[in-house]
DRENDOKOL-968255 format. One record per residue (C-alpha): residue in one letter; x negated, y negated, z negated; residue number from 1. Coordinates in steps of 0.2 Angstrom, whole numbers, plus 5000, padded with zeros to 4 digits. Last residue first. Example, Ala and Ser with C-alpha at 12.3 -4.5 7.8 and 13.67 -1.06 7.14 Angstrom:
BEGIN
{S,{4932,5005,4964},2},
{A,{4938,5022,4961},1},
END
This chain:
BEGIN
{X,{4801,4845,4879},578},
{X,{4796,4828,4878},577},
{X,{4799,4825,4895},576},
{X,{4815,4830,4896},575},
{X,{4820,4820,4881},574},
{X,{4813,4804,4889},573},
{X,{4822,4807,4902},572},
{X,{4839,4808,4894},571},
{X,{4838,4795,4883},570},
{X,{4832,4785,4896},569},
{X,{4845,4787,4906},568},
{X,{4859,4785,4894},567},
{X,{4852,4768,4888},566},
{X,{4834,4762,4887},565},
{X,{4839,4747,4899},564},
{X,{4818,4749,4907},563},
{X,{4821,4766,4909},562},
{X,{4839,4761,4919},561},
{X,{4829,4748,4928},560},
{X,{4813,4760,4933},559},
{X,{4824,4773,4939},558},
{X,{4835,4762,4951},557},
{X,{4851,4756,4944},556},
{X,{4867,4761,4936},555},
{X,{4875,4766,4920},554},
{X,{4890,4772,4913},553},
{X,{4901,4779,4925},552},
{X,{4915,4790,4919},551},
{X,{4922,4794,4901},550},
{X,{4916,4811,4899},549},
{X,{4896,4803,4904},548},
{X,{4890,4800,4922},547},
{X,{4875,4789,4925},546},
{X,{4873,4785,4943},545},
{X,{4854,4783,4951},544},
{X,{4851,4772,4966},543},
{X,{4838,4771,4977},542},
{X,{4831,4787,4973},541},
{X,{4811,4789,4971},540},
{X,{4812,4794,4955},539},
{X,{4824,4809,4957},538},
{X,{4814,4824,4957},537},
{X,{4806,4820,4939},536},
{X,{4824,4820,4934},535},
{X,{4825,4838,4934},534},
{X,{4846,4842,4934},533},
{X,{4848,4831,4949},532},
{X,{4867,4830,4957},531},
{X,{4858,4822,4975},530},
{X,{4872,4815,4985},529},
{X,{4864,4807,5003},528},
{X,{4870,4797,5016},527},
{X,{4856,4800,5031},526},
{X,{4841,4790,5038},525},
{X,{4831,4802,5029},524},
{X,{4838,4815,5018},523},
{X,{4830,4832,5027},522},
{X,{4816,4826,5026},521},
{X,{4817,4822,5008},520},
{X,{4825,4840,5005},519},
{X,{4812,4849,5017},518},
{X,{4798,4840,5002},517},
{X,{4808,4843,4986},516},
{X,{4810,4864,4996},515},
{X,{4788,4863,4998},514},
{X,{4787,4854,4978},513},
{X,{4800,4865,4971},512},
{X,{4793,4881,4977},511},
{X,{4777,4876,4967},510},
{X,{4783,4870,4949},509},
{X,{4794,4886,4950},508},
{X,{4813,4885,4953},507},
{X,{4832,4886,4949},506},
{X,{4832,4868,4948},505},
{X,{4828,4863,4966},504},
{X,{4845,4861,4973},503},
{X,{4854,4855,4960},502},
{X,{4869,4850,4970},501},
{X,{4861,4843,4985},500},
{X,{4875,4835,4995},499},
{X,{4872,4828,5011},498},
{X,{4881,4814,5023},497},
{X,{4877,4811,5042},496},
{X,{4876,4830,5047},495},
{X,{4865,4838,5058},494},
{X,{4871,4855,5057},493},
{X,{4852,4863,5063},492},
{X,{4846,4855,5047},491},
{X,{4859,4860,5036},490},
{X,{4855,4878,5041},489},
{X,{4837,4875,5041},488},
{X,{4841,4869,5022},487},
{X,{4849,4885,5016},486},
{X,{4833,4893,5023},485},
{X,{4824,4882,5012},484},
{X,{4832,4889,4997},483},
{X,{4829,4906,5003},482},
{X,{4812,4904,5003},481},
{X,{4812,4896,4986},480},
{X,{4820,4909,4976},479},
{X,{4810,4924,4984},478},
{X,{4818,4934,5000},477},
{X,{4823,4952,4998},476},
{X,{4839,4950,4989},475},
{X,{4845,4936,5004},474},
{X,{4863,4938,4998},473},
{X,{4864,4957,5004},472},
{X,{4847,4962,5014},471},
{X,{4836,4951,5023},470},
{X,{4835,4960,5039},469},
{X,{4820,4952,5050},468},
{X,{4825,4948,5066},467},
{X,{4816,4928,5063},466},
{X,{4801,4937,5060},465},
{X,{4800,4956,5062},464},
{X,{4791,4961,5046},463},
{X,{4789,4943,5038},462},
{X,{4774,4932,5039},461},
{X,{4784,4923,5053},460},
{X,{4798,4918,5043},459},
{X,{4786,4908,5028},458},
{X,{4776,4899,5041},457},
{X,{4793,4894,5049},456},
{X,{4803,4887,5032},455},
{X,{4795,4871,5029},454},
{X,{4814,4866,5034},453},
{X,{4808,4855,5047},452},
{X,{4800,4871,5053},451},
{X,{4817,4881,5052},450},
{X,{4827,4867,5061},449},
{X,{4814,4865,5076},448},
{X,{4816,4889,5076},447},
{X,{4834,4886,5076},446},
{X,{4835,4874,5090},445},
{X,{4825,4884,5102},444},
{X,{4833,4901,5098},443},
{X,{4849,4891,5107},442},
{X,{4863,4886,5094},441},
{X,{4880,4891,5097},440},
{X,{4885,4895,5078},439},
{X,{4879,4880,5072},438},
{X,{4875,4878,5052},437},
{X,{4879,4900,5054},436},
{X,{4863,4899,5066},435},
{X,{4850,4899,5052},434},
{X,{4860,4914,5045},433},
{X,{4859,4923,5060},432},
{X,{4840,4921,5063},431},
{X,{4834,4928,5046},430},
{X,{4843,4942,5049},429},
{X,{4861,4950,5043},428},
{X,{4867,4949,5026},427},
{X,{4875,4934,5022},426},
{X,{4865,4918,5013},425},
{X,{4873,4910,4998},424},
{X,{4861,4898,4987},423},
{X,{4864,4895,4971},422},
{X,{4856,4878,4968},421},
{X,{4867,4872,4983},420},
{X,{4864,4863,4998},419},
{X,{4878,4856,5007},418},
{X,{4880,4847,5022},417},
{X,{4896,4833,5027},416},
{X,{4902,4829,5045},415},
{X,{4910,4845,5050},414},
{X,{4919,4849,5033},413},
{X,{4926,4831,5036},412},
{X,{4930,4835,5056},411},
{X,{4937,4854,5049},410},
{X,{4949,4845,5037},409},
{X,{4956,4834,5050},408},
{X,{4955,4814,5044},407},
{X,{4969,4805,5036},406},
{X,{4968,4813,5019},405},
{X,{4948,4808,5020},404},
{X,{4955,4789,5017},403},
{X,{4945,4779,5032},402},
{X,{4935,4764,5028},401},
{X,{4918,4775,5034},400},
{X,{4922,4788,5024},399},
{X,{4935,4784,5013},398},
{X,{4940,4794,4993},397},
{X,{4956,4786,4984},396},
{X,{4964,4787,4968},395},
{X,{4976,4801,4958},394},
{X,{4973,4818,4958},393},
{X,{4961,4821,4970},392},
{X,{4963,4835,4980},391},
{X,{4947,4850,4978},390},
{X,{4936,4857,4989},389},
{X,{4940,4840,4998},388},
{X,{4923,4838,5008},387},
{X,{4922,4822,4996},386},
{X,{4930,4830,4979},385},
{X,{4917,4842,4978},384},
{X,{4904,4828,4976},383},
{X,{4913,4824,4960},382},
{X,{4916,4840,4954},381},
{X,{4897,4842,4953},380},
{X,{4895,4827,4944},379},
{X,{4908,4828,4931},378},
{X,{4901,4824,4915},377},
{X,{4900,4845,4910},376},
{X,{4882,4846,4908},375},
{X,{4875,4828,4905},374},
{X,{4873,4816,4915},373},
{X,{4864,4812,4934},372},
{X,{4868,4808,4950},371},
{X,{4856,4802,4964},370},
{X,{4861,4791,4978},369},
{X,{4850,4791,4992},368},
{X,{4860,4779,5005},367},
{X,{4860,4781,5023},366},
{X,{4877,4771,5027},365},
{X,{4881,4762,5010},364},
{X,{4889,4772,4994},363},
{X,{4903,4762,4986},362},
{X,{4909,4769,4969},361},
{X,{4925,4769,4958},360},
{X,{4927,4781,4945},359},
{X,{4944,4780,4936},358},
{X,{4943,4796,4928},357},
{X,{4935,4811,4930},356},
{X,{4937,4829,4923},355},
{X,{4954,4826,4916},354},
{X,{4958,4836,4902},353},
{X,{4971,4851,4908},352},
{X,{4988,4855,4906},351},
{X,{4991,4847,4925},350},
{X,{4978,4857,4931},349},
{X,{4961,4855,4939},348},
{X,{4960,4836,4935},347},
{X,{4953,4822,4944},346},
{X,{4954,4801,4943},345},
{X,{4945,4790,4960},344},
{X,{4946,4773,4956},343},
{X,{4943,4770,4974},342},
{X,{4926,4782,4977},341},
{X,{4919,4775,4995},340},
{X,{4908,4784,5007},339},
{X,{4898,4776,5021},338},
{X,{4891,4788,5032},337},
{X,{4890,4780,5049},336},
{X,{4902,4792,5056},335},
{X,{4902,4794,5074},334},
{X,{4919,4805,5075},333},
{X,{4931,4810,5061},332},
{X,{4947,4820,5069},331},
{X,{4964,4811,5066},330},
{X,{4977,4820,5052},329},
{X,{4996,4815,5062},328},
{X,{5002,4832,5054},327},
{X,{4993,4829,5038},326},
{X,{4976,4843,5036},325},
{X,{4978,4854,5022},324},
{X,{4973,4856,5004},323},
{X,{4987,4865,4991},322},
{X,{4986,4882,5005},321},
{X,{5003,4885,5002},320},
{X,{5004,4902,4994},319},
{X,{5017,4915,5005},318},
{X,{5004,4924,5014},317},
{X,{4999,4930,4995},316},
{X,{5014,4935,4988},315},
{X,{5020,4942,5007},314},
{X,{5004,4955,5007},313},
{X,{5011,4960,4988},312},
{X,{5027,4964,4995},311},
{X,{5022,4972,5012},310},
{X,{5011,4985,5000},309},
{X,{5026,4989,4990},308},
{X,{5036,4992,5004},307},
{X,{5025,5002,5010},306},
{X,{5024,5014,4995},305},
{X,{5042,5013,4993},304},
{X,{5047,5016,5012},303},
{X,{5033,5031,5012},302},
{X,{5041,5039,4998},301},
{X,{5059,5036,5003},300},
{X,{5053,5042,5020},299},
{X,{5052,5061,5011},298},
{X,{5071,5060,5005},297},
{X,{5075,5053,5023},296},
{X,{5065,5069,5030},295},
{X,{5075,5078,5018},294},
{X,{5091,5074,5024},293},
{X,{5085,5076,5042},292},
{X,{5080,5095,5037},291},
{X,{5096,5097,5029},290},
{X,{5108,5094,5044},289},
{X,{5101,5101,5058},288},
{X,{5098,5119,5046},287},
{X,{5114,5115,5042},286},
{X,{5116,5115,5061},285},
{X,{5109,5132,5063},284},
{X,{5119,5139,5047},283},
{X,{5135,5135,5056},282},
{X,{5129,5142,5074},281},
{X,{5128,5157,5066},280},
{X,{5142,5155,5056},279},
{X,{5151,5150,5072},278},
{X,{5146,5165,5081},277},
{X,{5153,5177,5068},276},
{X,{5171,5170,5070},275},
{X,{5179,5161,5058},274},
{X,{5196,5158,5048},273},
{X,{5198,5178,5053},272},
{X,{5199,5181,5031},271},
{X,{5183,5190,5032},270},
{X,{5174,5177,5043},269},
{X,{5181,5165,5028},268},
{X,{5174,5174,5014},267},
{X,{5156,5175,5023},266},
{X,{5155,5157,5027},265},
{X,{5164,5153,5010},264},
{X,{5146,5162,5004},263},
{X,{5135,5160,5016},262},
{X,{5139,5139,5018},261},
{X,{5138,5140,5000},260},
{X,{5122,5147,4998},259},
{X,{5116,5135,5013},258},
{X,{5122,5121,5003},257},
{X,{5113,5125,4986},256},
{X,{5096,5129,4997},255},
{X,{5098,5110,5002},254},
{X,{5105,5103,4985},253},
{X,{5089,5112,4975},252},
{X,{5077,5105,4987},251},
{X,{5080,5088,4988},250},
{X,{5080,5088,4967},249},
{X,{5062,5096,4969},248},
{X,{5058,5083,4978},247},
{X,{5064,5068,4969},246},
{X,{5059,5077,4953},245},
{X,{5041,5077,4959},244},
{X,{5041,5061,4966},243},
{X,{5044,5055,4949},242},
{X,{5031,5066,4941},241},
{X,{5020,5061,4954},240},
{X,{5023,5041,4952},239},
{X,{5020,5045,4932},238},
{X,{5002,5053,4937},237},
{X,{4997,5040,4947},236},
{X,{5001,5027,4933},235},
{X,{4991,5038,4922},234},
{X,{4976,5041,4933},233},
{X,{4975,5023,4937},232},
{X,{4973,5018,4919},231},
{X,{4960,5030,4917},230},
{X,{4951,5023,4931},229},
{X,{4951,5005,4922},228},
{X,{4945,5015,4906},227},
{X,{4930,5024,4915},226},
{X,{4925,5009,4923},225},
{X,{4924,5001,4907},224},
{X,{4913,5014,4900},223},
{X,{4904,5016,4915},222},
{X,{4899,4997,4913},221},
{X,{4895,5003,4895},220},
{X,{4884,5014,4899},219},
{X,{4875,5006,4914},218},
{X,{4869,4992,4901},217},
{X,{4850,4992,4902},216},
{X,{4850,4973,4900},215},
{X,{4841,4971,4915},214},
{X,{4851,4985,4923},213},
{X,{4869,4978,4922},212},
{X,{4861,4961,4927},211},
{X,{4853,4965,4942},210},
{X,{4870,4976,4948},209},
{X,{4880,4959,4946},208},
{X,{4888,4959,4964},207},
{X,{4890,4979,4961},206},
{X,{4899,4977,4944},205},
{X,{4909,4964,4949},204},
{X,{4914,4971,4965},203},
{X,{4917,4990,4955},202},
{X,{4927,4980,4944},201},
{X,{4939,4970,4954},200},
{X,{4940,4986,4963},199},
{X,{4947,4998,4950},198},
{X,{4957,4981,4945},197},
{X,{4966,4984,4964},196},
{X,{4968,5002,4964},195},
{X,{4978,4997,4948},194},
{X,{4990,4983,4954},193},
{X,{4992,4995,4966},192},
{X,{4997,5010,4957},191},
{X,{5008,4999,4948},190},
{X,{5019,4995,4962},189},
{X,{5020,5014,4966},188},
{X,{5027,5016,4951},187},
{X,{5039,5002,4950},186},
{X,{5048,5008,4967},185},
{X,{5047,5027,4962},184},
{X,{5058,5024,4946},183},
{X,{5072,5014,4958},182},
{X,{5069,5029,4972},181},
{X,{5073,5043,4957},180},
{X,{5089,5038,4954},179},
{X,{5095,5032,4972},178},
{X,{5089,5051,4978},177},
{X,{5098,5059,4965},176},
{X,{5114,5048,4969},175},
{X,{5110,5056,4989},174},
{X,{5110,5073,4982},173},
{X,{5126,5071,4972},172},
{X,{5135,5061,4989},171},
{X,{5128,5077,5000},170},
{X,{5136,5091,4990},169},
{X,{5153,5087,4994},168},
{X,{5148,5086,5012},167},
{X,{5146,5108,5012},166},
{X,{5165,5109,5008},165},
{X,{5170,5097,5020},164},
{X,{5162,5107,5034},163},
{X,{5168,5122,5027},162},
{X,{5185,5117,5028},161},
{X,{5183,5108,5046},160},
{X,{5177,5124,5057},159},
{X,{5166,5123,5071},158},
{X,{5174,5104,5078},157},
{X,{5171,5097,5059},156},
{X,{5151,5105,5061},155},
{X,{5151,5098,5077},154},
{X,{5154,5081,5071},153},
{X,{5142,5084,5056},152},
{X,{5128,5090,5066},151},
{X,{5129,5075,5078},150},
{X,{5129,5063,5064},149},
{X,{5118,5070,5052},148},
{X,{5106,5073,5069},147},
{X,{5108,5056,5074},146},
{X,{5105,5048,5057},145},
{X,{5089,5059,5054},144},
{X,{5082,5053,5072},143},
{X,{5086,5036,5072},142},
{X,{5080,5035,5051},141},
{X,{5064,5044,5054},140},
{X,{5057,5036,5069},139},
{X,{5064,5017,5064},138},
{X,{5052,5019,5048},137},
{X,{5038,5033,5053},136},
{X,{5029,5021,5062},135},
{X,{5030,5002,5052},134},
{X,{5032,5011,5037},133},
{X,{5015,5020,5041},132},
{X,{5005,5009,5046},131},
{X,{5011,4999,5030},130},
{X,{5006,5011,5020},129},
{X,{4986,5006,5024},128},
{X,{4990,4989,5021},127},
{X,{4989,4989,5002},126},
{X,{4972,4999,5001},125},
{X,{4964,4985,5014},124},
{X,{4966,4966,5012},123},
{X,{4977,4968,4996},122},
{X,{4962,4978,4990},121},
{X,{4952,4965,4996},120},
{X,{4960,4952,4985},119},
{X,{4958,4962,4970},118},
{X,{4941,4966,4973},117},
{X,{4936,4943,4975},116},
{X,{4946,4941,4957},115},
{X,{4956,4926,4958},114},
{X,{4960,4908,4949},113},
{X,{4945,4898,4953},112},
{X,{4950,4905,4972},111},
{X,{4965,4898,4972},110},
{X,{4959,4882,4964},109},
{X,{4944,4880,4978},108},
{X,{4956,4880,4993},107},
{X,{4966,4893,5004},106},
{X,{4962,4890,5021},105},
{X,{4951,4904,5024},104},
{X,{4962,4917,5015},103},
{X,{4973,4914,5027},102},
{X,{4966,4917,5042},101},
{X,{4962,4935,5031},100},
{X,{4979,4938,5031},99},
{X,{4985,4934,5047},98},
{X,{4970,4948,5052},97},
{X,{4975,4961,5041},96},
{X,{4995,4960,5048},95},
{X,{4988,4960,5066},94},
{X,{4978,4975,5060},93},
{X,{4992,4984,5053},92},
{X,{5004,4981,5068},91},
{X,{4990,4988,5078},90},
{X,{4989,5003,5067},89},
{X,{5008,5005,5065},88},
{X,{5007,5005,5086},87},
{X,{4995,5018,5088},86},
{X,{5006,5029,5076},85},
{X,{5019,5029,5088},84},
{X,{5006,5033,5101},83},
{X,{5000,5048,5094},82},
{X,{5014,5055,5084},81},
{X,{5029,5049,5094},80},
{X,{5020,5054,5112},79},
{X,{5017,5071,5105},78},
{X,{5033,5073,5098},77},
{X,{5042,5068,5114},76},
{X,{5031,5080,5124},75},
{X,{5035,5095,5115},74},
{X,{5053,5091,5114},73},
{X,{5053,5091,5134},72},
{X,{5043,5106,5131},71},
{X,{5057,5114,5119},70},
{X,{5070,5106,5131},69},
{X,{5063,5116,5148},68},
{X,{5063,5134,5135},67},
{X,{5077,5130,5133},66},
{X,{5085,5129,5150},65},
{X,{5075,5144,5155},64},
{X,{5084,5153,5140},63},
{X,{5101,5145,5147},62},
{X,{5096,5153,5164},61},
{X,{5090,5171,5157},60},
{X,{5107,5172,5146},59},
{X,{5119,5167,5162},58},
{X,{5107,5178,5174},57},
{X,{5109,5195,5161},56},
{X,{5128,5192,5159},55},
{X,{5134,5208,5151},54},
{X,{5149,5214,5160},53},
{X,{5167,5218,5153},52},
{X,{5163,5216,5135},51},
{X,{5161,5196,5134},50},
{X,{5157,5195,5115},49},
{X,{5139,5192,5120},48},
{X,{5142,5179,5133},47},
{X,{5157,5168,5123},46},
{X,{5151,5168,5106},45},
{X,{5135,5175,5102},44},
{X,{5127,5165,5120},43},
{X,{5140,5151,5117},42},
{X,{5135,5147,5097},41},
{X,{5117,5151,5104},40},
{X,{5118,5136,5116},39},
{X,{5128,5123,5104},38},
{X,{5110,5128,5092},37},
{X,{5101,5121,5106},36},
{X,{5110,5104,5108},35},
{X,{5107,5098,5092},34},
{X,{5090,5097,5092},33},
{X,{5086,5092,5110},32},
{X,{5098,5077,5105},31},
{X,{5086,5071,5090},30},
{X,{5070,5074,5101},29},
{X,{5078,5065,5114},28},
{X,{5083,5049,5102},27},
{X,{5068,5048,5093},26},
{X,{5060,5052,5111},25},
{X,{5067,5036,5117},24},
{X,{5064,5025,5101},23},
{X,{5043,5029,5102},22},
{X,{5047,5023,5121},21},
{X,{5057,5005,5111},20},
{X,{5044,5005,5101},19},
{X,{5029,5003,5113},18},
{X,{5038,4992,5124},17},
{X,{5040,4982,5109},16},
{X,{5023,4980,5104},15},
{X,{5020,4961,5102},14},
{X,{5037,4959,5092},13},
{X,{5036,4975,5079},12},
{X,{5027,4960,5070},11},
{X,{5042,4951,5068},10},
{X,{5051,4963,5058},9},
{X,{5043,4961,5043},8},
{X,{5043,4943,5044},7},
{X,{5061,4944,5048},6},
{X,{5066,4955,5031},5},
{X,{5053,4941,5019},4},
{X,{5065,4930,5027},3},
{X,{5079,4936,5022},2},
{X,{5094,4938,5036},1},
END
């Protein structure tokens, strides 16, 4: 069996109690319908042509007994519609949740490579058919083969000439339906790949809402939403027109086989080959027969939509995350901090320059090590590579003498704090996104990690303090406050090694002083990474690296690389002249 086949099926697994009940009324609803229409052939046949007594208590009985199926049917329907559509929704949201698991432990390169909308479309809009398939799926086809089945055998029992007559018909409607499925198939597939660059752009637009007004653009974002929705009119359009002749071909063959079976049905009462009763009964079960026809015809649209959805959910679950722990991977406990580059070389892709090449550095326990070069040398890619954002592509990185493909990705991550120049805060309070550096923190712990952070003067002024709503991405905190708020979460993480990447550069002379002043704090007794754009911050280091395109080369203390007039001092000396 295909794999992508068994992974469908296995989420029907958790809920099969629930199925195999939905299955039960499939099957009763199905019989229900068939068995009626066995009961009027013998009221017109038998009761009604019986012209010696006219059997009130026979009729009233058999009416009773229908009337019993009808709720029976009733009750079947209900429990199928409710709770058989329960369970597609409980499939859906296992489905959303193994797929937003795995988003997490995709890497950096998947991501550098994705458009955040089109990956919440898979998340949402795509799965949304897939509640359906997983319904209606087994529903329709048990009940629309039963009742094709059963109608078709009684049919044969009523009268076999007609019945043959009538299932010529049923191979042209079913090559109609094979025609028009294929073109639905790639219609609906482009619908999505549609709905997705509709949200691609309406995230990008909406992330970069400052922008679009600053530069009093709104026009020509509409513009470009206006063509992306354009574009999802048309393919929409097309499915419709497909659908269109599906259903309208569905229709022509079922109303072509209920003129026939009134015509020959008609001919054949007037040659004796049928008696009144049967053509009755006849144009009840093509009735029977039709109606499951064209609830296949109608589960072709929800197969293909779903199908499609399950497709593009599979493309994605089926990436191997390219960063993940070894099977024997050992968890990092009581690091001392010591890191180690071993002629560490990086590239993003194969057909790509290399980043970095042959770097090799020793960092000791509690080291401040500052990083500096030009835009593009590598520095940020460099510190990337120790929380392994990103693999190395040839080399060796240890912590503590211990490669950092041996350790647990999650230990690593655990051990290593990151301040960023573009700082990421969630929307929620001031308090919540303190506690994300540890999520079971006590009130206590965050309010020490916000004042060594300088930040608790800041968080008190505000509306309702540490409960204060910040908004989306911090929008209603200055530059520096949310700076240092980035620091309270490293503080209250506690981790040996730290990464500022540019932290203070994105602000004003007095910001900087209060965030250079948490970061220092912050840095003490612990390995740190400071990639430093201002090189006044940077003085005090006790090591600076020079980073050019073809790796290290300089290092020393500020005084000695000024004193080399190198790399260093060209660049300093340019800052300051500035």
């Amino acid at each position: 069996m295909n794999s992508r086949v068994k992974k469908f099926l296995s989420y029907y697994k958790p809920y099969q109690k629930l199925f195999w009940a939905d299955m039960a009324c499939a099957f009763t609803v199905s019989g229900i319908s068939l068995i009626i229409p066995m009961i009027t052939r013998y009221i017109t046949n038998t009761v009604l042509a019986d012209e010696t007594s006219f059997q009130v208590d026979i009729i009233m009985k058999l009416g009773a007994l229908m009337v019993v199926m009808v709720l029976i049917e009733f009750a079947c329907n209900y429990f199928i519609t409710y709770k058989g559509h329960v369970m597609g929704v409980y499939m859906e949201h296992d489905m959303r949740n193994e797929l937003f698991a795995h988003y997490q432990k995709l890497s950096f390169s998947f991501y550098d490579d994705q458009k955040t909308g089109k990956l919440m479309s898979r998340l949402t809009n795509d799965l949304f058919s897939l509640t359906e398939l997983y319904h209606h799926g087994p529903e329709d086809i048990v009940i629309s083969l039963i009742k094709i089945i059963g109608a078709f055998i009684i049919l044969l029992n009523v009268n076999i000439p007609l019945t043959l007559i009538i299932f010529t018909i049923i191979p042209l409607m079913a090559l109609c339906t094979f025609y028009y499925n294929k073109k639905l198939k790639k219609s609906y597939h482009l619908n999505k790949q549609r709905v997705a660059e509709i949200n691609a752009r309406i995230e990008d637009n909406l992330s970069g809402i400052r922008v679009v007004k600053s530069f009093a653009n709104e026009d020509n974002e509409l513009k470009k939403f206006n063509k992306e929705n354009d574009r999802y009119v048309d393919s929409k359009s097309l499915s419709y027109q497909n659908m269109a002749g599906l259903h309208s071909s569905v229709f022509l063959f079922s109303t072509l086989i209920t003129i026939v079976v009134i015509v020959f049905g008609s001919l054949f009462i007037s040659a004796g080959y049928i008696l009144v009763g049967d053509l009755v009964a006849y144009l009840l079960y093509v009735n029977n027969l039709v109606e499951p026809v064209k609830k296949l015809i109608n589960f072709t649209e929800t197969f293909q939509e779903g199908l499609t959805g399950f497709e593009r959910f599979m493309d994605i679950l089926e990436i191997e995350p390219d960063i993940q722990d070894k099977p024997d991977a050992l968890v990092l406990n009581n690091v001392k901090g010591r890191v180690e580059f071993d002629q560490v070389s990086f590239r993003y892709k194969e057909n790509l320059d290399w980043v970095l090449q042959n770097i090799s550095l020793d960092v000791k326990p509690g080291e401040y090590l500052a990083l500096v070069g030009s835009s593009g040398a590598g520095k940020t890619t460099l510190c990337s590579l120790i929380p392994r954002f990103y693999e190395v592509t040839s080399g060796q990185i240890r912590i503590d003498g211990t490669p950092i493909t041996n350790v647990t990705l999650q230990s690593l991550r655990q051990n290593i704090g990151i301040v960023q120049q573009d700082v990421y805060l969630f929307a929620g309070t001031v308090m919540d996104n303190i506690r994300y550096g540890k999520p079971d923190a006590t009130e206590e712990e965050i309010i020490l990690a916000a004042k060594r952070a300088n930040a608790h003067e800041f968080i008190m002024e505000l509306p309702e303090g540490y409960d204060t709503d910040i908004g989306q991405r911090g929008v209603k905190l200055s530059g520096g406050q949310k700076q240092r708020l980035s620091i309270a979460r490293v503080f209250l993480k506690n981790p040996p090694i730290l990464i500022f990447d540019e932290a203070t550069s994105a602000l004003d002379n007095e910001s900087e002083k209060i965030v250079q002043d948490s970061l220092e704090a912050l840095a003490k007794n612990r390995t740190t990474f400071v990639i430093a754009h201002r090189l006044s911050t940077i003085r005090k280091a006790e090591r600076i690296v020079v980073l050019s395109e073809e790796g290290i080369v300089e290092t020393g203390t500020h005084a000695q690389l000024l004193q080399k007039e190198g790399t260093y001092a060209s660049l300093y000396n340019m800052q300051f002249k500035m």
